[in-house]
N, C-alpha and C positions, 0 to 999 in steps of 0.2 A: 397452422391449418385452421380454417374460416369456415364453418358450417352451419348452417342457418337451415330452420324448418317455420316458412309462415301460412302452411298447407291447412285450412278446417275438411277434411273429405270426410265426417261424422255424414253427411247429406249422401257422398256418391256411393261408400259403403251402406249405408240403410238400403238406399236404392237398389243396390246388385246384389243385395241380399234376398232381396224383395220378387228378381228375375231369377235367381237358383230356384226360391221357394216356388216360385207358379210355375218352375220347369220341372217341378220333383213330380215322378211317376208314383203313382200306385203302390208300387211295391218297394218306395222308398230310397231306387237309384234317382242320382241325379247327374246331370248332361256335365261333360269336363269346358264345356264352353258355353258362356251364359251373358245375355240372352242369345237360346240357339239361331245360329247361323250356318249351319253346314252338316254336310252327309249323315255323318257319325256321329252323335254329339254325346253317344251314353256308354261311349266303351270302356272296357273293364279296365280303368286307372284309376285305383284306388288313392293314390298321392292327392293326383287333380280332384280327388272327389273329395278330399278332405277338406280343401278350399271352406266350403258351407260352414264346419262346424269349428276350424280356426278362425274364419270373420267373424263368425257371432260371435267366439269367447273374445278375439281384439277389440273388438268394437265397444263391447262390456267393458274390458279392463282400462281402453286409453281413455273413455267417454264416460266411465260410469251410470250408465243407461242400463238398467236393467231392464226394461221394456223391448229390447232387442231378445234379450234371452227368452222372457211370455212368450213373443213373437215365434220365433223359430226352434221353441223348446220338442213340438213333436215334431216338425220337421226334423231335426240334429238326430232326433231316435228314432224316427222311419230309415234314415239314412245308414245311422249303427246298426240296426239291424237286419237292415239290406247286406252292410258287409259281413257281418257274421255267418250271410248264407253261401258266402263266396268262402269260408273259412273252413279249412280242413284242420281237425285239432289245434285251433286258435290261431293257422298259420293260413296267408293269404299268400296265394301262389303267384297269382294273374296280375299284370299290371306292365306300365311302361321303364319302369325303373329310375334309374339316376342318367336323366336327361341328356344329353351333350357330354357325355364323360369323353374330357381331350386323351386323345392315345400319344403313342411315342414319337408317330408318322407328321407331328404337325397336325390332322383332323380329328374333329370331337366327332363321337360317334352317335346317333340316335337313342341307341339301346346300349346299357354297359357293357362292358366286356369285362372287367373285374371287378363286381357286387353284384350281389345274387337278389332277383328282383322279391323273390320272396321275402329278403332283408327288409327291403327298403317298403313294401307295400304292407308288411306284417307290424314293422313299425309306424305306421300312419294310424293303422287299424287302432293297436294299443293306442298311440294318444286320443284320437277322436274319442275312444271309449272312456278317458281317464274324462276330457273336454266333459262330457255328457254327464259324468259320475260329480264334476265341480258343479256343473248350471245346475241339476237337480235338486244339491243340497244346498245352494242360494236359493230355491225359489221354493227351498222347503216339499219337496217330493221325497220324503225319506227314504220309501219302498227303492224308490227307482236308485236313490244314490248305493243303497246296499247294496244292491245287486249289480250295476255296471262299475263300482269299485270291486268289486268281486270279480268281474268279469275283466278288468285291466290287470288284476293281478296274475289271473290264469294265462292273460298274453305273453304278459312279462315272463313268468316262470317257461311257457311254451317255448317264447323266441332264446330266451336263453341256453334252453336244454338243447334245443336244435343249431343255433348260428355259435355260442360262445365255448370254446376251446380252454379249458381251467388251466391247460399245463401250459401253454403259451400266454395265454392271454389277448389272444385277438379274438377278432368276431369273424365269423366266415372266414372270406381271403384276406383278411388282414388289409384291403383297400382301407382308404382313406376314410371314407362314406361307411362302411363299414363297421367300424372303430366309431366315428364322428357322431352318428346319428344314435346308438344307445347312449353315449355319455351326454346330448342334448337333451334327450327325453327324458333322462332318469331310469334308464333300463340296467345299467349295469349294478351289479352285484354289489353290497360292502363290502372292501376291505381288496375290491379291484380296481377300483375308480384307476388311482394312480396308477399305477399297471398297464390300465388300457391306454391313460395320458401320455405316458411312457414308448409305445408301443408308436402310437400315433404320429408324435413330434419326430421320430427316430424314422417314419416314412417319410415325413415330408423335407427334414433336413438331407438326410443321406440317403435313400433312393430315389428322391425328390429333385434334391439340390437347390432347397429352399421355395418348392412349387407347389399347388396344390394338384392335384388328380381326379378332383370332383365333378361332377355334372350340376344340374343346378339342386337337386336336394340332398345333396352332401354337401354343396360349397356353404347354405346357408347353416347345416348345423357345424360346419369347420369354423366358421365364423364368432360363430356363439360358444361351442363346448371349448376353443383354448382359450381364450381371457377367462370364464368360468372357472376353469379351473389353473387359473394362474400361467397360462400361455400367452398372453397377450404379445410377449415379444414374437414367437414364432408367427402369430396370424400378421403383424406388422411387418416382416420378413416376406410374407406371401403380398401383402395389399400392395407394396413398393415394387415388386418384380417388372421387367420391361420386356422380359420376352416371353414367350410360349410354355406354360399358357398364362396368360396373366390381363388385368385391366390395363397395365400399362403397353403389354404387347397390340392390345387392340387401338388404343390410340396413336401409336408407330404407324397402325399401320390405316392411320384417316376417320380411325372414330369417333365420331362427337357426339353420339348416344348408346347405350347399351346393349350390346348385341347379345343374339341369341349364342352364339356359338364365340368363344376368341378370336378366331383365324377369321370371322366372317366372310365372305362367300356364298355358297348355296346355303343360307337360311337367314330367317328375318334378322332386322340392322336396325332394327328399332322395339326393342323387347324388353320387360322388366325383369328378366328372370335371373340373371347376377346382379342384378340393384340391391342385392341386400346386406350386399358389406356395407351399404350406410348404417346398421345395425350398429357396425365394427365401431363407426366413428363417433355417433352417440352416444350408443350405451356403453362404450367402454375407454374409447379415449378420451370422450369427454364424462363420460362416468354418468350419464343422464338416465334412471331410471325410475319409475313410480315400482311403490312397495305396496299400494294399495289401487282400487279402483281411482281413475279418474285424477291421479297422483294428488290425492288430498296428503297423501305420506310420501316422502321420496327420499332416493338413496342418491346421494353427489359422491360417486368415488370415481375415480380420473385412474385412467392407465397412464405411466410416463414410462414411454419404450425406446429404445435406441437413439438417436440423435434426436428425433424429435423434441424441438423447443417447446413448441408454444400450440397452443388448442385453444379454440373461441367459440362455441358452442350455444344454439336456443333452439327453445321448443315452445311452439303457442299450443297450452294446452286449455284444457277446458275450462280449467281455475285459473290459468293468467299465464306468463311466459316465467320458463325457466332455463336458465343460463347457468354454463358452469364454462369459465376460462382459466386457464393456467399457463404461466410461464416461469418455466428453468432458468437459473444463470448461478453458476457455482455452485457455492453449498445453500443455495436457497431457495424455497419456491413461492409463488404467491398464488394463492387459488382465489378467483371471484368469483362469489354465486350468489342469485337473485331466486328467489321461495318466495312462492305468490300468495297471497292472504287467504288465511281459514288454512293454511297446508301446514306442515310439519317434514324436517327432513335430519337425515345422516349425513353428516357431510364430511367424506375423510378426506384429508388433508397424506397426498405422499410423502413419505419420509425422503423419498429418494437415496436409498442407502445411507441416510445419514445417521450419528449417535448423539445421544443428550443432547436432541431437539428442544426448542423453543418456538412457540408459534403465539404469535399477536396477530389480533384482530384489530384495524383500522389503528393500528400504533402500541395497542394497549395489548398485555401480557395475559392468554388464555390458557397456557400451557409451560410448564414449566417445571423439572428437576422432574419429572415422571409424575408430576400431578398436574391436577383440572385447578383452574384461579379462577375463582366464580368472581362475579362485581359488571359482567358485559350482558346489558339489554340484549334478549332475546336466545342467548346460550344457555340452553339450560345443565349440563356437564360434559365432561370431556372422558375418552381413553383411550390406552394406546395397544398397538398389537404390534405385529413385525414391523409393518410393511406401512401402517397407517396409525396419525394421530385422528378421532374418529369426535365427532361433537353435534351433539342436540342443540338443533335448534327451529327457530320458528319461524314465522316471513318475514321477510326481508331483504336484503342487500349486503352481503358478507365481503369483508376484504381479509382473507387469515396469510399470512406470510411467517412458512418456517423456516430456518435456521439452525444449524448445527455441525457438527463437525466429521470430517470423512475418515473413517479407521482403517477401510480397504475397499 
């Protein structure tokens, strides 16, 4: 698998950021389509309205621009507390819900039929609020960070008393979206995480049959919450599918762009809105994430899932391009990654079920007998955990190839 990102959009996002802001009313709603173009452009869809205050925190975190956050820092708070007035005991009622949720008939429905749109609109609300409680306490607003950390907390505790089930362990109806979207955001409980994970995988394999049942804002946190938390096989189970519903059903059936709906037909055929399993294949097959603004820090951990051989992965970011490739073969693997100058990174290396690994770098012996073998420009140590041998290091161009032996 070949993925490649040589996209600069820092310019188109400032810009559509810039048409939310001169669209934002008075009282801090803002239109779910920007720049407006049509009838209705302010109705109560708190998901789409979140849009505003997730670009400005993306924009910040891929670009390291904090001049975005100055920018739209009262706007992001005219908008929070716009939605707060929409909040009945911290819970938002109103809204479109989980988009295109496919049913059993073959079509995806506009409005869901199982998850409860207060779910999904009450969980926007809390992030946007958490969004607001981070930019604050970057730009040094301390009043404001105490108080909208305070005020995400009360969401959390709210959504939870009302949608989460202690003796089951699901959210609401136990959908997909449902379960998906607290374990994305960090809404579930201690010591339920797994539980809910549990709960989750258990829909989509066996009443599923390895499918998803999400619309577009559960597929994208189904996407992110199983590799998180150690699922990556099941979302690769889902990404692969060829029929209904699935990316590969919509190509069966003549798609060569990303439609609004699987089954395409009556709705747009040219949409972003399931684009975001490319998430799937960056951040997590190819393991490509920044740990800090503008990824001067980054983390290289690679999913190696089911058959899958091989993954060849970059990202032109702001400091330089980063690459993480990987290829399987037997008991061995070799991971290449490229960390662009002034950056720093984690780079784990998969065991692939292997024991009493061995792993060199460009020939030379970095790891070994359960210890770090210092003496290699630019690593500065190593450690191991189940699943990964894990090493610091600086820019540059990494070739580590490990080796070991397979017990079961």
């Amino acid at each position: 698998m070949c993925i490649r990102d040589s996209f600069d959009t820092a310019s188109f996002w400032t810009k559509w950021l810039n048409d939310i802001k001169d669209s934002q009313k008075p009282n801090g709603d803002v239109p779910v389509v920007s720049p407006l173009h049509w009838r209705n452009p302010y109705d109560a869809m708190p998901c789409w309205k979140s849009t505003y205050p997730l670009f400005v925190w993306y924009v910040y975190w891929y670009y390291d621009d904090k001049r975005v956050l100055e920018e739209h820092y009262d706007g992001v708070k005219k908008l929070v507390d716009f939605l707060s007035t929409l909040a009945e005991d911290h819970i938002i009622s109103c809204g479109l819900g989980d988009h295109m949720e496919p049913q059993a008939n073959g079509i995806s429905s506009a409005r869901p039929k199982h998850t409860p749109v207060a779910l999904t609109s009450t969980a926007y609300y809390y992030y946007d609020v958490w969004i607001l409680s981070r930019i604050a306490e970057i730009l040094g607003k301390t009043d404001d960070a105490k108080y909208y950390s305070g005020l995400a907390k009360s969401i959390k505790d709210a959504f939870n008393k009302k949608f989460f089930d202690e003796s089951t362990n699901q959210y609401a109806t136990g959908s997909q979206t449902s379960n998906a979207l607290p374990l994305y955001f960090g809404m579930v409980p201690e010591g339920r995480k797994e539980a809910v994970v549990k709960n989750l995988v258990k829909d989509i394999m066996e009443k599923h049959n390895g499918h998803l049942s999400t619309g577009i804002i559960g597929t994208n946190a189904l996407e992110q919450a199983l590799p998180e938390y150690g699922r990556a096989d099941v979302m690769y189970v889902i990404a692969t599918q060829t029929t209904y519903p699935s990316w590969g059903y919509s190509i069966s059936k003549g798609a060569t762009t990303i439609w609004e709906c699987f089954e395409g037909g009556n709705c747009s055929l040219n949409m972003k809105m399931f684009g975001s399993t490319e998430v799937f294949f960056y951040k997590y097959l190819a393991g490509i994430r920044p740990t800090s603004p503008g990824y001067k820090e980054i983390s290289i951990k690679p999913c190696v899932v089911a058959d899958l051989e091989w993954v060849d992965a970059s990202i032109k970011t702001v400091r330089g391009t980063v690459s993480s490739s990987w290829r399987r073969k037997n008991n061995s693997l070799i991971l290449k990654v490229t960390i662009p100058v002034n950056c720093r990174a984690e780079v784990s290396v998969p065991k692939i079920g292997l024991e009493n690994v061995t792993v060199k770098e460009s020939g030379k012996i970095v790891w070994k007998d359960g210890k770090y073998v210092g003496g290699i420009e630019g690593i500065d140590g190593g450690r191991e955990s189940t699943e990964y041998v894990t090493f610091d290091v600086g820019s540059g161009t990494y070739t580590f190839e490990l080796s070991g032996t397979r017990t079961r």
